[in-house]
N, C-alpha and C positions, 0 to 999 in steps of 0.2 A: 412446817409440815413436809414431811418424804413422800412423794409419789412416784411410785417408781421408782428409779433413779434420779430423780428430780429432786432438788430442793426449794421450798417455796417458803420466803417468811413474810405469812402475811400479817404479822403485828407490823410490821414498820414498811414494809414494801407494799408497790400495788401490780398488776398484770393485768395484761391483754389476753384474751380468749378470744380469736377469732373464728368467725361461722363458715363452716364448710355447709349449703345444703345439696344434697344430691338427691334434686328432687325434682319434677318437673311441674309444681305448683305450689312450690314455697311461696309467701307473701310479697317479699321484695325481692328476692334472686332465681325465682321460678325457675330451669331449667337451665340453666346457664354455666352450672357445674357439675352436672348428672353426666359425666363422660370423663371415663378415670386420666383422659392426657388433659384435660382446661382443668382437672380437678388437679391435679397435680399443679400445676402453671402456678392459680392459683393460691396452693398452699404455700408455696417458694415464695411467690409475691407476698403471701402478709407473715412466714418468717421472715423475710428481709426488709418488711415493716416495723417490726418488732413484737407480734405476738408471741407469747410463751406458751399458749397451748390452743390447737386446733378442734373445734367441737363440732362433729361430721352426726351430721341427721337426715333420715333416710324417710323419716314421715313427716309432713307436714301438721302442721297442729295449726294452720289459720282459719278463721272463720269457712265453713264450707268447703272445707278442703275434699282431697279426695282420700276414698277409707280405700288401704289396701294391705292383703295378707304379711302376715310373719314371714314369710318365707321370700315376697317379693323386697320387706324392708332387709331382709340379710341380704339377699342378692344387690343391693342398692351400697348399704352401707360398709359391708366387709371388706369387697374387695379394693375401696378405696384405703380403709382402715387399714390393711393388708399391705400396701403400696405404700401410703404416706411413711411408714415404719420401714421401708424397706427404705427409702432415700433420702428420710431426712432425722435427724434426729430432735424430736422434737414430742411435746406429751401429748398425748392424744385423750379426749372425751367423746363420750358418743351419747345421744340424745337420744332417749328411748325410752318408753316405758314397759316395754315387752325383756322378760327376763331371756328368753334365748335367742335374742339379736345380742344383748350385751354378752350374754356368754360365750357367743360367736368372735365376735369381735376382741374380747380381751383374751381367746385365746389366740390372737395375733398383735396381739401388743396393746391392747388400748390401756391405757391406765384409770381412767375415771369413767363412772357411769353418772350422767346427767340426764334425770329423771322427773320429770315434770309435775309425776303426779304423789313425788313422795313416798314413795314405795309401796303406795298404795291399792294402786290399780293390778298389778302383777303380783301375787302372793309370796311366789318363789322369786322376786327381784333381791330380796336382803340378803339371800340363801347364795342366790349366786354371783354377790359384789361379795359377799364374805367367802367365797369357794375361789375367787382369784384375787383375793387380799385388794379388794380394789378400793379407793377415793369414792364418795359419792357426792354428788351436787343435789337436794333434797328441795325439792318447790311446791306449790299448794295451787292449787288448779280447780279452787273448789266453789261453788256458785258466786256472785254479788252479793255482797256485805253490803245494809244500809247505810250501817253507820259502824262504829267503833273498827273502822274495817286493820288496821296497824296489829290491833292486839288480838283482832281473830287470827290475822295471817300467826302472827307471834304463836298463837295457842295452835293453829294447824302446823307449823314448821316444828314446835314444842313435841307433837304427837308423833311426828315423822323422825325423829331424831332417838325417841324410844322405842320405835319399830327397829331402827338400825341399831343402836345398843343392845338391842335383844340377841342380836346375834355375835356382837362383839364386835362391830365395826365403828370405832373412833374416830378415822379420817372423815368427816363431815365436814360439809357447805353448805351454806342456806341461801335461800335464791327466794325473794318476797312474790315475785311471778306478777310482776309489773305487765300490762296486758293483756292480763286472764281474767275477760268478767269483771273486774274491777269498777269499769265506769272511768269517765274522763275525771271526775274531780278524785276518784281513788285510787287510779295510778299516780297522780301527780303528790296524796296525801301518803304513802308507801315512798313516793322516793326524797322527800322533805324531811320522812320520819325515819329514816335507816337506821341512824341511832338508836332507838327504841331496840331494834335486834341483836343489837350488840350484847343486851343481857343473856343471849342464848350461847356468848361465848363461844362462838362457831367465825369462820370467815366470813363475809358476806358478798356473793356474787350480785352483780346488778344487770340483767339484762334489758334495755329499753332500747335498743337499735332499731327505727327505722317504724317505732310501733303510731298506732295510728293514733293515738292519745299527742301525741308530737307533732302529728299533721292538722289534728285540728288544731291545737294552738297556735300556730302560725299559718293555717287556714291557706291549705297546701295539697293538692289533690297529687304531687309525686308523690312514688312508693321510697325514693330514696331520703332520707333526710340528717346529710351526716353531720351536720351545725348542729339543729337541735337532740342529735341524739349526744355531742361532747359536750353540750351545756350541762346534760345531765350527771356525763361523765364527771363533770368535775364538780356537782355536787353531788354526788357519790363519795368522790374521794374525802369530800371534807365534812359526809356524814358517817363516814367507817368503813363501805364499801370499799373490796383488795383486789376484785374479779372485775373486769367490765367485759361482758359479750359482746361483739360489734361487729358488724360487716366490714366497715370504713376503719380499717386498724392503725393507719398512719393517722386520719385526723386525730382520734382517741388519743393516741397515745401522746401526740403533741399535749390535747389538753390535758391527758392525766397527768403529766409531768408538771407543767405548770401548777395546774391543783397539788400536788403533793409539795410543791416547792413554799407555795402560800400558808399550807398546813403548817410547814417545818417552821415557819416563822412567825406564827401564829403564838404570842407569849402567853395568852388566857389556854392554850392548849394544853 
């Protein structure tokens, strides 16, 4: 897949997406990069970890967050979008569900729009990742499933992938939205079943970094948890997942390498 300038083959490769939040009440890196010289700092730190693409979000989406205008998530997210492109070269994503932050933004380079709600919440979101030729990352954000929860995500990602066809936009991702509502036994049943998404023929992003389904399993009141989120990593990689989101981009990638290396040698494979 071309993004950009980028090239990414995720039939046989995997990548890192590290999290930029610039936010001062994100879940696990609250405010800590909401200041364009640490945000910078930190971008340098996880390319020279080895992330392949940086994914800068300017809202918070954790439980109780705090709601704040269109205009204050531009003012948050651009200028760093703006900045990161000026010094480093590297692909950038931005996390939004509001169609004119991402129009903002990718008219200073961003190349992917990573959209939580599937293109659904924002009307004119498909209108304008197809008005700057952009990448989409496609996730489903939609109540608790009791049960069959794989094949509703499957059928919500299914319906978000025909909204973006409608307008001609081919470069798709799907993201199972591990975290959202889910429930502790259905995040855990979404990341066991990755495979399952593979029939949609699309890449598949796995973001589970640091989420609180990972805290209670090893029954862990820190917000950081960068073991159990590489355990995940690397069944990820060995259920089809190309994408892993993560704070922690050196531990990842340590394990995704290994995962990929197990895969390759895997002869039932």
């Amino acid at each position: 897949m071309k993004i950009g300038k980028y090239d990414f083959d995720f039939e046989n490769e995997c990548y890192i997406m590290g999290i930029l939040n610039v936010t001062p009440d994100s879940f696990s890196d609250g405010g800590e990069f909401n200041n364009i010289d640490k945000a910078l700092f930190h971008v340098e730190e996880m390319i020279n970890d080895g992330a392949k693409i940086i994914d800068v979000g300017g809202y918070s989406t954790r439980p109780g967050h705090e709601d704040i205008s269109i205009e204050e998530e531009i003012e948050r997210v651009v200028p760093v979008a703006e900045k990161i492109k000026k010094n480093f070269d590297i692909c950038i994503s931005i996390d939004t569900f509001n169609s004119k932050v991402f129009d903002e933004s990718a008219k200073v380079g961003a190349e992917i729009l990573n959209d939580v709600s599937g293109l659904k919440y924002d009307k004119d979101m498909a209108k304008i990742a197809k008005k700057h030729n952009s990448t989409i990352v496609i996730m489903t954000w939609d109540p608790p499933y009791n049960e069959n929860i794989v094949e509703k995500v499957y059928k919500e990602l299914e319906d978000s992938i025909k909204i973006a066809q409608d307008y001609n936009i081919e470069n798709i991702i799907v993201d199972p939205g591990v975290g959202f509502s889910r429930g502790y036994d259905g995040d855990f049943e979404l990341v066991s079943n990755l495979d399952y998404l593979k029939k949609l023929n699309r890449p598949i992003l796995l973001g589970t970094s640091n989420k609180r389904f990972l805290r209670k399993a090893i029954n862990t009141d820190k917000l950081k948890t960068p073991i159990a989120t590489s355990a995940t990593t690397v069944s990820g990689v060995l259920n089809g997942a190309s994408i892993f989101r993560v704070h922690d981009v050196k531990t990842n990638l340590i394990a995704m390498k290994i995962a990929q290396e197990i895969k390759k040698h895997d002869r039932h494979n």
